[in-house]
C-alpha positions in Angstrom: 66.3 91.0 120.0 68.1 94.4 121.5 72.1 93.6 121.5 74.2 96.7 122.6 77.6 98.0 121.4 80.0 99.3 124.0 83.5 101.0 123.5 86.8 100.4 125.3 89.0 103.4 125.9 91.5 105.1 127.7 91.2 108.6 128.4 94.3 110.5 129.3 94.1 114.1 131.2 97.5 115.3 129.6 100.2 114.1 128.2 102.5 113.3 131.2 100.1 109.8 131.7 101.5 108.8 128.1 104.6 107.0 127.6 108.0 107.9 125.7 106.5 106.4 122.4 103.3 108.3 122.6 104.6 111.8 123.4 106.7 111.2 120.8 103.6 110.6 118.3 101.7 113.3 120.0 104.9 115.8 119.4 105.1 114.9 115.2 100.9 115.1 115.2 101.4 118.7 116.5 104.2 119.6 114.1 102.6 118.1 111.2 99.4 120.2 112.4 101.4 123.7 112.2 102.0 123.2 108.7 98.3 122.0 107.6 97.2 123.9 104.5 93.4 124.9 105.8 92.5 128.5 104.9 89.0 127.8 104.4 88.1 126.4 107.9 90.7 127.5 109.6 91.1 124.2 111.3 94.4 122.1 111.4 94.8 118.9 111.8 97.8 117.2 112.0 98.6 112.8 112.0 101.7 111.1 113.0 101.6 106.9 111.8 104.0 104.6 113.9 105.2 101.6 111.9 106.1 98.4 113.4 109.9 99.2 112.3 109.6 101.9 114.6 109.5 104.6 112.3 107.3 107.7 112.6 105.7 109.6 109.7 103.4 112.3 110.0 100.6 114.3 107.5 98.2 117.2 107.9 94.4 117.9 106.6 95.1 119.5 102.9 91.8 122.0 101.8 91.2 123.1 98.3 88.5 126.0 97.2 86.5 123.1 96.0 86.1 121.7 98.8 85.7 117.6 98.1 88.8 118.0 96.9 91.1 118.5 99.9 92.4 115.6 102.0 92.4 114.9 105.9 95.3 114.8 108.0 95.0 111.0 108.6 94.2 109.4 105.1 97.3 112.2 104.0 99.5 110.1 106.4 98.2 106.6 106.1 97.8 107.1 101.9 101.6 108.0 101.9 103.1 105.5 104.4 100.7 102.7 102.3 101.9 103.8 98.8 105.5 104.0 100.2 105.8 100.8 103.1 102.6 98.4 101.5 103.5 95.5 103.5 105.2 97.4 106.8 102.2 97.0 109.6 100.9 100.1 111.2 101.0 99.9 115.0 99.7 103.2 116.6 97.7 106.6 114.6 97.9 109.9 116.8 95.7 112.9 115.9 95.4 116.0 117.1 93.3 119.0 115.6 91.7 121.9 116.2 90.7 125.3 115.3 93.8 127.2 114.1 93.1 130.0 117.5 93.7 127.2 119.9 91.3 127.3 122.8 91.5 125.8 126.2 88.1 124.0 126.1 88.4 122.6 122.7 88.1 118.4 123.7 90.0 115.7 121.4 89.0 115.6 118.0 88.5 111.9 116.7 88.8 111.0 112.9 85.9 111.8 110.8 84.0 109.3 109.1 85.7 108.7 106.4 88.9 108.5 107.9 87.5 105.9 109.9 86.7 103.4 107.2 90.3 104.1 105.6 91.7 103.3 108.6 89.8 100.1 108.8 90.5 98.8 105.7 94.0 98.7 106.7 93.7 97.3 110.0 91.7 94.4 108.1 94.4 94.4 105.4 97.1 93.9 108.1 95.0 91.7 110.5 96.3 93.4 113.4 94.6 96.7 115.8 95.9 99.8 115.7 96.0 101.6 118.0 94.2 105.4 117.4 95.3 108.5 119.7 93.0 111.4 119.0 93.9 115.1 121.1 93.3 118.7 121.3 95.9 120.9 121.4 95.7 121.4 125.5 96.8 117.8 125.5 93.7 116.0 126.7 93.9 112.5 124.8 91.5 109.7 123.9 92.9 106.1 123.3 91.2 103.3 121.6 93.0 99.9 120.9 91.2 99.1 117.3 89.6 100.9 114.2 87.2 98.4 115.1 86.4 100.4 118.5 85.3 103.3 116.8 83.5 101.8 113.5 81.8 98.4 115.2 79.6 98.4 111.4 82.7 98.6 109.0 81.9 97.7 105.6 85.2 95.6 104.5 86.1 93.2 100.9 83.7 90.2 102.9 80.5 92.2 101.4 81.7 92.4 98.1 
């Protein structure tokens, strides 16, 4: 039996289409980006996390010679705001990256993998969609209203 996934999104030409809130999260995702530590790849990445109490926090990807060892922008943020706020829900994730010599054609870079998943296991945690945001640096935006969207296969605590 064939079944077929499809995704839901929203796709944004610039930033004017987004409201107040999400400007706002786009605007932290870029600061956080400028101060991303990447010298190997030379590509920044930078995540701003909006809490349902209306606060914004904000992270960027972290690289280390050894390589396994650095840290994307998005687990940076959601690690810190979960070790700091465990039971404070996460409403909206807005990421933007891209190489550090921005270039007009660069599209909107979604999470990697394994961002995904950690993602995920908080949205199940919470029991509650959040929202993801993912942008290049001209602006162009990509909205999906769940994890879920983007990882239909998620491997959650019900296989264990």
């Amino acid at each position: 039996m064939k079944k077929e996934t499809q995704i839901s999104y929203e796709y944004f030409k610039n930033s004017s289409e987004l409201n107040d809130i999400e400007k706002q999260l786009l605007e932290r995702a870029k600061q956080a980006r400028e101060n991303a530590y990447a010298p190997y790849s030379q590509f920044l990445v930078g995540c701003s996390i909006l809490l349902e109490n209306g606060e914004i926090y904000a992270g960027n990807n972290q690289e280390n010679a050894a390589y396994p060892s650095g840290l994307c922008a998005e687990r940076t943020a959601l690690f810190w705001v979960a070790a700091n706020f465990p039971n404070v829900k996460i409403k909206k994730v807005f990421v933007v990256g891209g190489p550090k010599e921005f270039h007009e054609k660069n599209p909107p870079i979604p999470p990697c993998g394994a961002c995904r998943q950690s993602l995920m296991e908080y949205e199940t945690k919470q029991n509650e969609n959040i929202e993801l945001y993912f942008s290049s640096m001209n602006e162009e935006v990509v909205n999906v209203h769940a994890i879920k969207d983007l990882l239909p296969f998620y491997f959650d605590a019900t296989f264990l």
